[in-house]
Residue frames relative to the residue before (quaternion, step in Angstrom):
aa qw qx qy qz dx dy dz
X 1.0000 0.0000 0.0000 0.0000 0.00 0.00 0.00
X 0.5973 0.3660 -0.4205 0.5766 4.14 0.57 -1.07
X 0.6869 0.4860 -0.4149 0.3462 4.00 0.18 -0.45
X 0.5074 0.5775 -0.3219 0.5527 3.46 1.01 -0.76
X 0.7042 0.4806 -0.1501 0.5006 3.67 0.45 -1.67
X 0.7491 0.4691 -0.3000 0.3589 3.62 0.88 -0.47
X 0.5928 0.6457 -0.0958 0.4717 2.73 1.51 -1.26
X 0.5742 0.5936 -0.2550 0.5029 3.30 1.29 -0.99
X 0.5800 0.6467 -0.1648 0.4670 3.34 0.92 -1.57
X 0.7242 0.3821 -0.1183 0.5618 3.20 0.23 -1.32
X 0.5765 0.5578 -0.3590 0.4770 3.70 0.37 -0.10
X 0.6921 0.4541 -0.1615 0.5373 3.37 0.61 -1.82
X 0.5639 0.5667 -0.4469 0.4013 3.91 0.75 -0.53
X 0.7758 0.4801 -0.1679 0.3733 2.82 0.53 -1.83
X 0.6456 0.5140 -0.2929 0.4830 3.37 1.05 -0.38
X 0.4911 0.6666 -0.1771 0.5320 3.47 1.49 -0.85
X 0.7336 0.5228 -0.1385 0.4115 3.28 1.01 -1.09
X 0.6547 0.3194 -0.1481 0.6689 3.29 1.04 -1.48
X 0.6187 0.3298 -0.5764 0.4198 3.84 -0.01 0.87
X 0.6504 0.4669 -0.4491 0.3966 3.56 0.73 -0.62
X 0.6399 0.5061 -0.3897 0.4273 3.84 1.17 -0.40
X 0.6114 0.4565 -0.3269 0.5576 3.64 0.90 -0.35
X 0.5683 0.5973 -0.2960 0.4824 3.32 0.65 -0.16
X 0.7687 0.3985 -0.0576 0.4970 3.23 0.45 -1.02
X 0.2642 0.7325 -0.3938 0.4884 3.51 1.79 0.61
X 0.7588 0.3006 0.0316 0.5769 3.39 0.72 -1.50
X 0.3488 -0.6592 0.6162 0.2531 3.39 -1.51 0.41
X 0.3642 -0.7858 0.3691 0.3371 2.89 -1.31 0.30
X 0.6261 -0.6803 0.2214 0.3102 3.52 -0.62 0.61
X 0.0590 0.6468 -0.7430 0.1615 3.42 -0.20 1.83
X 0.8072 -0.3529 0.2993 0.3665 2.82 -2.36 -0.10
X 0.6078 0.5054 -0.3987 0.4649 3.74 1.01 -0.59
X 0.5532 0.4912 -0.4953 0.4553 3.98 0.92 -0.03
X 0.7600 0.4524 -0.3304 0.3293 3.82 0.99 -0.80
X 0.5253 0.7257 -0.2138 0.3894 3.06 1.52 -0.38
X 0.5786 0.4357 -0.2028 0.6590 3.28 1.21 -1.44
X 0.7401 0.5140 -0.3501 0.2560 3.62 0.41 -0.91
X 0.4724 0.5681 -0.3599 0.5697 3.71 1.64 -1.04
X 0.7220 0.4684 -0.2699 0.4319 3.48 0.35 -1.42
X 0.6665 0.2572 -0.3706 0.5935 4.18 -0.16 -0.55
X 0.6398 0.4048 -0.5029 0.4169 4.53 0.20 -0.19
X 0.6889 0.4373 -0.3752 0.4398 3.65 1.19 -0.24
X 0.5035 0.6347 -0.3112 0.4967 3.30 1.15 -0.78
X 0.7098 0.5683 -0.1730 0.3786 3.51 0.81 -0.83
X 0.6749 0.2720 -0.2038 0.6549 3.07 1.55 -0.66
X 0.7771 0.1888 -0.3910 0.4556 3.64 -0.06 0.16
X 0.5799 0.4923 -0.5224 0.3852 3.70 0.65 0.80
X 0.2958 0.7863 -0.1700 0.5150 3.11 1.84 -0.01
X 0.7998 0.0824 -0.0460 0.5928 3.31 0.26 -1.54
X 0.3013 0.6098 -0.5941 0.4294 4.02 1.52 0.06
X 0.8801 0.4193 -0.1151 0.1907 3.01 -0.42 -1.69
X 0.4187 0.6939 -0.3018 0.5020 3.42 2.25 -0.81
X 0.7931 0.3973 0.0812 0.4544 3.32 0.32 -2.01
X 0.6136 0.5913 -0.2519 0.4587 2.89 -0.17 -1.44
X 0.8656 0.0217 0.0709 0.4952 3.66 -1.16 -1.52
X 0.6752 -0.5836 0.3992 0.2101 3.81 0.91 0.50
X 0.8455 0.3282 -0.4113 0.0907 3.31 0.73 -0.03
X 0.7158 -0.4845 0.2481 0.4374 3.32 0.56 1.47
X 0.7753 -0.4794 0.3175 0.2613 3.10 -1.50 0.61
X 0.6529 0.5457 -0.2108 0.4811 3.18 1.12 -1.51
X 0.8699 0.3573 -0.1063 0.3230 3.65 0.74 -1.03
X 0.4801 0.5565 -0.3007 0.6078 3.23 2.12 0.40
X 0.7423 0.3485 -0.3202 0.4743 3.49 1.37 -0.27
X 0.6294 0.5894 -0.3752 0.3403 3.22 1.34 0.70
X 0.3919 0.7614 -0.2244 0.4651 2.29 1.91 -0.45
X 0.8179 0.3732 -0.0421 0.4360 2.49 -0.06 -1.94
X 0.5121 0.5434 -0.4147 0.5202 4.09 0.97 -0.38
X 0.7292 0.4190 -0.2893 0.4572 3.51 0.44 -1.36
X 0.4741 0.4096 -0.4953 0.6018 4.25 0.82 -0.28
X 0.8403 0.3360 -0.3684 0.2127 3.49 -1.16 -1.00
X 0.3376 0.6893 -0.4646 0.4416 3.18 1.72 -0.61
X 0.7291 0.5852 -0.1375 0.3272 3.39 -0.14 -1.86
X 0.8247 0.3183 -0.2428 0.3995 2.95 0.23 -1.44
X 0.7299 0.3864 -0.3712 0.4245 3.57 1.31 -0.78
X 0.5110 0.5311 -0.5803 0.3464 3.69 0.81 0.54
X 0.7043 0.2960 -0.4228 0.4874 3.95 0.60 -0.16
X 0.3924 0.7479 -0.3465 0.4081 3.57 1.13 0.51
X 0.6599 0.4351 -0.0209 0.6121 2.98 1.26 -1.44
X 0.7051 0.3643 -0.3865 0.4697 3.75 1.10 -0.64
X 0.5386 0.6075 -0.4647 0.3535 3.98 0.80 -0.87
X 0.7648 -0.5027 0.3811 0.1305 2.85 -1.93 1.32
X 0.7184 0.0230 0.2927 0.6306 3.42 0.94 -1.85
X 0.6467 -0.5510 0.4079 0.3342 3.18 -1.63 0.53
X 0.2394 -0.7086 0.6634 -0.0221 3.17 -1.53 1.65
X 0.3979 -0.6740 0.5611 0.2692 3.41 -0.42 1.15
X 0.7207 0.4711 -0.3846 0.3328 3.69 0.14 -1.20
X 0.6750 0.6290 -0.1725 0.3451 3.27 1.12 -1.44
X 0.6726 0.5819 -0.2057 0.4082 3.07 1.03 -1.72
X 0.7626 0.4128 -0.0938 0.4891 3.75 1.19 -1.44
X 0.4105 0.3959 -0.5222 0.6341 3.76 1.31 -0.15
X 0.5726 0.5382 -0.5316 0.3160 4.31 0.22 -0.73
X 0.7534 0.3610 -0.1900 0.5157 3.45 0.32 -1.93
X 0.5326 0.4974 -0.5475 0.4114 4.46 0.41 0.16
X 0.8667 0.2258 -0.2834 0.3429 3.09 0.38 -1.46
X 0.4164 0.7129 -0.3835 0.4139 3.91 1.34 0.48
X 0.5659 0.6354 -0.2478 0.4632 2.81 1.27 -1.17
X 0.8183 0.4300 -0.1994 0.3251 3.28 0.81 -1.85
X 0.4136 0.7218 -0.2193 0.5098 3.56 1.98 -0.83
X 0.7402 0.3674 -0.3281 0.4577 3.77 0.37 -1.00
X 0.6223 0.4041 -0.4418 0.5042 3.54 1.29 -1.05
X 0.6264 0.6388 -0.3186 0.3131 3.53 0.11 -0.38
X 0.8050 0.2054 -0.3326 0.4463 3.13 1.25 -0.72
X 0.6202 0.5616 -0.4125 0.3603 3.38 1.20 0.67
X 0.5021 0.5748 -0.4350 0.4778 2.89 1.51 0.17
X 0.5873 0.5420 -0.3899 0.4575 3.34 0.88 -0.41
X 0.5170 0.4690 -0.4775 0.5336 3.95 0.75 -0.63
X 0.8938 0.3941 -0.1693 0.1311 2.93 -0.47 -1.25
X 0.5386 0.5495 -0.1568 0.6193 3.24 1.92 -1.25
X 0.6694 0.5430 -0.2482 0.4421 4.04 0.59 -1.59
X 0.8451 0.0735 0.1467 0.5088 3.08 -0.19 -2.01
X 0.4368 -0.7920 0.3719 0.2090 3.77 0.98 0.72
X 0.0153 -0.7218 0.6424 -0.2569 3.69 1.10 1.66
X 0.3268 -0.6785 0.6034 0.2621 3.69 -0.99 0.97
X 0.6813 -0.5556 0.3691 0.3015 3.23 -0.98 0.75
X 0.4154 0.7892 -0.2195 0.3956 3.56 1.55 -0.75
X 0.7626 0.4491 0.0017 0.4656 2.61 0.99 -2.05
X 0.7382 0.4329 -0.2564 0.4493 3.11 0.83 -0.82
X 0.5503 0.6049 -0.3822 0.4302 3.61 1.31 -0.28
X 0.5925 0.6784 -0.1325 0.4137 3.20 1.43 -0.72
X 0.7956 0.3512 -0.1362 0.4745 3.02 0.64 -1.12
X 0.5430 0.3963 -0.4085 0.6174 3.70 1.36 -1.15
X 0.6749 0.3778 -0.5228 0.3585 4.08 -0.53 -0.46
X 0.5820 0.5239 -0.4052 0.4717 4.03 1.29 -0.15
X 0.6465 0.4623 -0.3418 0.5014 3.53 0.70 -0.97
X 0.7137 0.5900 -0.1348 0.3525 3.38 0.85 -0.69
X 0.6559 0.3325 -0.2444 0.6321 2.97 1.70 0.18
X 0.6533 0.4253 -0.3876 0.4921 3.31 1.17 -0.26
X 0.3761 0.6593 -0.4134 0.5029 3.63 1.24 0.31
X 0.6276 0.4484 -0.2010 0.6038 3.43 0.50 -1.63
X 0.7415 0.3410 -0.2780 0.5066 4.04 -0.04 -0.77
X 0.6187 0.4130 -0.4278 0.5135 3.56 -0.16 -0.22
X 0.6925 0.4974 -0.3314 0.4040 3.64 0.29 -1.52
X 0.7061 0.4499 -0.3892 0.3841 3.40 0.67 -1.36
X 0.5312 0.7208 -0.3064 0.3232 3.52 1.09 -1.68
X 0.7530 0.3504 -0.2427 0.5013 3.88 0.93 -1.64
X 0.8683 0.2052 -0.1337 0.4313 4.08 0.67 -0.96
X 0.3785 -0.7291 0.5295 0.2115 3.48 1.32 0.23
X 0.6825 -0.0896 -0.2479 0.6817 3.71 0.51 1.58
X 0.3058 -0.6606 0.6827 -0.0637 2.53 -2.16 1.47
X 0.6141 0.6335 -0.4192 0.2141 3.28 1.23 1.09
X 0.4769 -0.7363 0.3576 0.3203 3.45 -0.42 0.82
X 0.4105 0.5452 -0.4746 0.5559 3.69 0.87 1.10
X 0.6373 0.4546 -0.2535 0.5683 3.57 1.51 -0.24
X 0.4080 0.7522 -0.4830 0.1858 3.60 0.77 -0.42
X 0.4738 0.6394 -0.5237 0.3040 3.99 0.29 -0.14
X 0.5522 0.3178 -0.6471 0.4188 3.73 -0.18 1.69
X 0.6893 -0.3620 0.4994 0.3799 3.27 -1.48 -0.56
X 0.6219 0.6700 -0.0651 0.4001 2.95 1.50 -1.84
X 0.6645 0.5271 -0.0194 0.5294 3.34 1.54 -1.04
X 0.5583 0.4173 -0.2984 0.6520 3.51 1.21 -0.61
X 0.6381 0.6296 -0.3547 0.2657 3.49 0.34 -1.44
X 0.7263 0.4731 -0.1321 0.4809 3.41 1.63 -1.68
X 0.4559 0.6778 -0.3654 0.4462 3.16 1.59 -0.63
X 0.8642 0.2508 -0.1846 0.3952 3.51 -0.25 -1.72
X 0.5482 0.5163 -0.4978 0.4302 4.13 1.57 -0.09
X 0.5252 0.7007 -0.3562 0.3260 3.80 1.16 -0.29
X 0.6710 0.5841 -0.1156 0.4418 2.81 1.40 -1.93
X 0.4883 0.5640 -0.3711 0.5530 3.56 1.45 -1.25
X 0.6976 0.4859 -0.3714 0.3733 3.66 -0.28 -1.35
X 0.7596 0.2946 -0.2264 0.5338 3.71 -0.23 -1.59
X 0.6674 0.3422 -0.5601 0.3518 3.95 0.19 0.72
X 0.5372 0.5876 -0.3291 0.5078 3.73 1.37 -0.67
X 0.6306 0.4481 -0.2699 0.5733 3.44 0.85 -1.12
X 0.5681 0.5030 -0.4373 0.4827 3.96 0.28 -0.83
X 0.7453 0.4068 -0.3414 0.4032 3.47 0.16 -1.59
X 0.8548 0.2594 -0.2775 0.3536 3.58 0.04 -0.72
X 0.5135 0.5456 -0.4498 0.4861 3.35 0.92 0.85
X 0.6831 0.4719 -0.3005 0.4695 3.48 1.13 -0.48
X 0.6771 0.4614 -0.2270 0.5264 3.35 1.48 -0.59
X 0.5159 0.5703 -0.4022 0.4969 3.52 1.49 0.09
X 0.9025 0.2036 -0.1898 0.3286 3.03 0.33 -1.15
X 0.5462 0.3877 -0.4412 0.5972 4.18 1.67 0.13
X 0.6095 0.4183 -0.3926 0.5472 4.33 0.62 0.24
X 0.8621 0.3655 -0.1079 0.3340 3.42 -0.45 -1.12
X 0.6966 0.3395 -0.1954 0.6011 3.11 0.88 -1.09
X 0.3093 -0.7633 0.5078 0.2526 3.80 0.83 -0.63
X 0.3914 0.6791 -0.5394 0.3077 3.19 0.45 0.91
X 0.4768 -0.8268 0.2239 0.1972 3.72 0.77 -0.15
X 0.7011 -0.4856 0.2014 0.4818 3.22 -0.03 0.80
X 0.7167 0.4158 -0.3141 0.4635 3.60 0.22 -1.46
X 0.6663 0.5471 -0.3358 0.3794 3.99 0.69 -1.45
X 0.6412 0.6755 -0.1948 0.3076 3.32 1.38 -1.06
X 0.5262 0.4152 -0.1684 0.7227 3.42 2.11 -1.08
X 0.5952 0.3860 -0.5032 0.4935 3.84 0.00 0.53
X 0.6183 0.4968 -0.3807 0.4755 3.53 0.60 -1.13
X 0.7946 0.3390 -0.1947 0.4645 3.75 -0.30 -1.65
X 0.3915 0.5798 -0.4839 0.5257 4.29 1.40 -0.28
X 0.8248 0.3696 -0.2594 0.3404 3.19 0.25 -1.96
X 0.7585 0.5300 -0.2305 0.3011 3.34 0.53 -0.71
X 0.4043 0.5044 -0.3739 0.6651 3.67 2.13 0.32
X 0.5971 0.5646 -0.3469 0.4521 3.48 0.85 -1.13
X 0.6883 0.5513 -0.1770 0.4369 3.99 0.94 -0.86
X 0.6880 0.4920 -0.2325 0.4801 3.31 1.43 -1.47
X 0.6549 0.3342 -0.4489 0.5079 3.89 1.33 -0.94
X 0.4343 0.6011 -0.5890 0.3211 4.04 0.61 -0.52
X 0.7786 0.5251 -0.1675 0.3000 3.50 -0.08 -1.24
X 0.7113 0.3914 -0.1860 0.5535 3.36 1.23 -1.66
X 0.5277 0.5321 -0.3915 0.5340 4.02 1.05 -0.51
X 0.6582 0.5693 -0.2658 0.4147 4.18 1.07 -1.39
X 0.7305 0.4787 -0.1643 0.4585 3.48 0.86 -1.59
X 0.7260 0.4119 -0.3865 0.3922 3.45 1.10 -0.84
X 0.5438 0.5492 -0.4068 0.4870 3.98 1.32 -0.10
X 0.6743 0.4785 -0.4927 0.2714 3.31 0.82 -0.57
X 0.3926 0.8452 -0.1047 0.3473 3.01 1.80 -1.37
X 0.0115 0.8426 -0.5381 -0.0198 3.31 0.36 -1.42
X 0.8730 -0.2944 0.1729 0.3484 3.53 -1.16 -0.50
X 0.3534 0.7019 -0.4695 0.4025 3.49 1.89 0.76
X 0.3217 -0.8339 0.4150 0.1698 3.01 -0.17 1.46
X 0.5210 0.7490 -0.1731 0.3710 3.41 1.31 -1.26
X 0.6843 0.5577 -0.0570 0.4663 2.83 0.55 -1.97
X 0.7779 0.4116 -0.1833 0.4379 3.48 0.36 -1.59
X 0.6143 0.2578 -0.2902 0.6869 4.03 0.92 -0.16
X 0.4972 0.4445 -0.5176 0.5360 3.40 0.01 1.14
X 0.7440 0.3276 -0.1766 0.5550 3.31 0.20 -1.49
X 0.5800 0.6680 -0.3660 0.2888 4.38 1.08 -0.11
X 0.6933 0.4570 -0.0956 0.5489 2.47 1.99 -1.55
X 0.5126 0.4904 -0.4954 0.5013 3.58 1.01 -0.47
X 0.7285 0.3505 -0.3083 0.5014 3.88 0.07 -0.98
X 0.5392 0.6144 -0.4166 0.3977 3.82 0.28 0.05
X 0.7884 0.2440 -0.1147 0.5529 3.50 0.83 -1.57
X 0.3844 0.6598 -0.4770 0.4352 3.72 1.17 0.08
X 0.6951 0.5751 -0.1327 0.4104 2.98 0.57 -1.87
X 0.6026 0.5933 -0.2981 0.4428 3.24 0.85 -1.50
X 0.7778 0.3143 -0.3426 0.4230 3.55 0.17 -2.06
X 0.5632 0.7100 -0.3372 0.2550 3.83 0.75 -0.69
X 0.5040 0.5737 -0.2963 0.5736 3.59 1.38 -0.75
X 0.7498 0.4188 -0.4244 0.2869 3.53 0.12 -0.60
X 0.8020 0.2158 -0.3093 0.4632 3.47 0.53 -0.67
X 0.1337 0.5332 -0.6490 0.5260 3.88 1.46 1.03
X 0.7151 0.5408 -0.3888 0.2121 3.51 -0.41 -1.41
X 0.8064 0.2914 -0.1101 0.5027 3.10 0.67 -2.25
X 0.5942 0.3764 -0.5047 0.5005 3.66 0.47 0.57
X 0.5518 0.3786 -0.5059 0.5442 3.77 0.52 0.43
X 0.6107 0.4314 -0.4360 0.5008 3.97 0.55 -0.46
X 0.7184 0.3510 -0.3568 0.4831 3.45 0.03 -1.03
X 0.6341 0.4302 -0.4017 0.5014 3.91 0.00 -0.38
X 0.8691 0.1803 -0.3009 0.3489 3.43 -0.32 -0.35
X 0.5388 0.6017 -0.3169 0.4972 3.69 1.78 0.21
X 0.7106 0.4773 -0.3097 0.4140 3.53 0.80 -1.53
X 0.6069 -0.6159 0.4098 0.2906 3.08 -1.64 0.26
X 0.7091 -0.5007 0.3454 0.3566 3.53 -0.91 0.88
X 0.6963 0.3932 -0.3802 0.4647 3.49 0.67 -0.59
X 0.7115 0.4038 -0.2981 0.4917 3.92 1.22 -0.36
X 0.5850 -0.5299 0.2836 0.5446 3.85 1.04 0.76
X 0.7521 0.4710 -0.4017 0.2259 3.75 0.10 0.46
X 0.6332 -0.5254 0.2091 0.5285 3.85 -0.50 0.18
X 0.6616 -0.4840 0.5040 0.2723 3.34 0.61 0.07
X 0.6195 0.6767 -0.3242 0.2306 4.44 0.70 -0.56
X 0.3782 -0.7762 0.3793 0.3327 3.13 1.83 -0.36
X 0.4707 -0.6848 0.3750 0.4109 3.32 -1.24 1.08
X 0.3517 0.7252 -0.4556 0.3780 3.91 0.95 0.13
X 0.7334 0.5961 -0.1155 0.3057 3.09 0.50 -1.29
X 0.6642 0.4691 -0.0492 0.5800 2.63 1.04 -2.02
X 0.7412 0.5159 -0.3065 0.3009 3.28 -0.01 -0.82
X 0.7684 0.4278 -0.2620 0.3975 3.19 1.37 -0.94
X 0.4668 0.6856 -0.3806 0.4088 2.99 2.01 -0.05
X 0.6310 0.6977 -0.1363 0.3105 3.28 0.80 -0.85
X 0.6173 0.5363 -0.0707 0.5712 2.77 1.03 -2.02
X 0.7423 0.2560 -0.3011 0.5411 4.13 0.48 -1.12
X 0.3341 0.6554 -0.5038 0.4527 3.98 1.16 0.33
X 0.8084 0.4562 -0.0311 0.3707 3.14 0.02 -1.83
X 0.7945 0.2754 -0.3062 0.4464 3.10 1.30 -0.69
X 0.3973 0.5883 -0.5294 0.4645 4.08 1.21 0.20
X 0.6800 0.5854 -0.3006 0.3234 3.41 0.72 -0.83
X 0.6078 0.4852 -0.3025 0.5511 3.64 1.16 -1.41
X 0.8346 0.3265 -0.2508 0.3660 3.69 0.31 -1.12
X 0.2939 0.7015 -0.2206 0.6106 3.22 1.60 0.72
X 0.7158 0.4039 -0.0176 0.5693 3.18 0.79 -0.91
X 0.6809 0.5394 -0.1799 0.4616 2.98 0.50 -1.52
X 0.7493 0.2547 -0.2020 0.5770 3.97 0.71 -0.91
X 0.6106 0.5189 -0.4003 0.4447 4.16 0.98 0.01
X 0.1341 -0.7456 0.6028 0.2507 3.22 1.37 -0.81
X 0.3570 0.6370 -0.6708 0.1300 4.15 0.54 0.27
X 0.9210 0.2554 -0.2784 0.0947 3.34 0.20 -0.57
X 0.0770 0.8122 -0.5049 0.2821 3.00 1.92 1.35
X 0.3512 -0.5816 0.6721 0.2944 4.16 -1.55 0.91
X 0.3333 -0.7861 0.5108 0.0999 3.82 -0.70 1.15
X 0.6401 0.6871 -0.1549 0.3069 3.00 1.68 -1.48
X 0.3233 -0.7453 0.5107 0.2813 4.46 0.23 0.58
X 0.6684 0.4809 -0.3474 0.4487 3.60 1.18 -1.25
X 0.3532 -0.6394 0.6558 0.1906 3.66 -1.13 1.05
X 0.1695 -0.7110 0.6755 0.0970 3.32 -0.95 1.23
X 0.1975 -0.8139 0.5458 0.0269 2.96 -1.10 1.84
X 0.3296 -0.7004 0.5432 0.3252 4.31 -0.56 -0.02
């Protein structure tokens, strides 16, 4: 029996053990995750049009680039033990920079109205979310601990930056509302998602269920919502003055950002604040 009882024990560890390492893949989601996050969705657009413009090499040859990095980086991504701050956020920059990229290509390449393209990524983008739920029955990233789970993770992350980009360029381009009006709107409209999710969970109370449900809905809301926040903070503080923006260039900006993003990771990295301590996988 104490062998049985050990053995048992010793099981549950080991199991105990390999969730806290999957776990620790991801951060967990304080204000320094939204921060870096606004900051690598801006970075994304004006490293984007850096690399487009800027050093010349053309759509076609910044998204090979750039495809052939993120590749990389997310294959030793995908091999690490636990969450690497440096790793994890060079992951979501150069994703970031890929999604704008591949809508700029639709639209810019093969002349997809922007319409269209809002459309369709916000379709892929739910059938992502559905499938994912469909295979692990929760779509929260406090659950990540498969391959299978990361895999859905970083195709999500792709979507809500493609989707981000052509929604921000729909509505401060197309619609003509302008860059600056464009960050109030997608501001206001995070500003709405934490009102509500901060409102529903008091109303809520001690439904546990309920309340990680209503985390994760306001989590990825929030999430897709940052992106075109992002690219309407890039374009505003890059474009030129005569096209509603300050005029600093994506040079500028970009490098502002980028040395933003990176006090922060290495920051992080030695605070360890935004390590997930918890072993229990919180499921929805």
């Amino acid at each position: 029996m104490p062998t049985t009882i050990k053995a048992s024990n010793k099981q549950k560890d080991t199991s105990t053990s390999k969730w806290v390492q999957m776990l620790n893949k991801v951060p967990e989601v304080t204000i320094f995750f939204w921060i870096i996050k606004v900051l690598c969705t801006t970075v994304g657009e004006t490293a984007a049009d850096f690399l487009n413009t800027t050093l010349n090499f053309g759509l076609n040859g910044t998204s090979v680039v750039m495809g052939a990095l993120l590749i990389v980086i997310l294959f030793f991504q995908f091999r690490v033990k636990k969450y690497t701050p440096w790793l994890y956020w060079l992951s979501v920059v150069l994703i970031s920079v890929v999604g704008t990229l591949i809508t700029d290509n639709l639209s810019d390449n093969l002349g997809v109205p922007l319409e269209t393209t809002t459309v369709v990524f916000a379709i892929l983008l739910a059938i992502t979310f559905a499938v994912w739920y469909w295979f692990e029955k929760t779509l929260s990233i406090h659950s990540i601990v498969t391959t299978k789970r990361e895999a859905f993770y970083w195709l999500t992350i792709l979507f809500t930056f493609a989707l981000g980009t052509a929604a921000g360029d729909l509505s401060a381009e197309k619609f003509n509302l302008g860059y600056l009006t464009s960050v109030f709107i997608f501001g206001g409209l995070i500003a709405v998602v934490t009102i509500a999710h901060y409102a529903l969970k008091a109303y809520l109370g001690m439904e546990h269920k309920h309340l990680t449900r209503n985390a994760v809905l306001a989590f990825w809301l929030a999430y897709i919502l940052t992106r075109p926040l992002g690219a309407s903070i890039g374009d505003f503080l890059s474009q030129a003055q005569s096209d509603g923006g300050l005029g600093l260039g994506t040079t500028v900006t970009s490098f502002i950002f980028l040395g933003a993003i990176l006090a922060l990771v290495i920051y992080l990295t030695f605070s360890r604040k935004d390590v997930i301590s918890s072993a229990t996988p919180q499921e929805d």
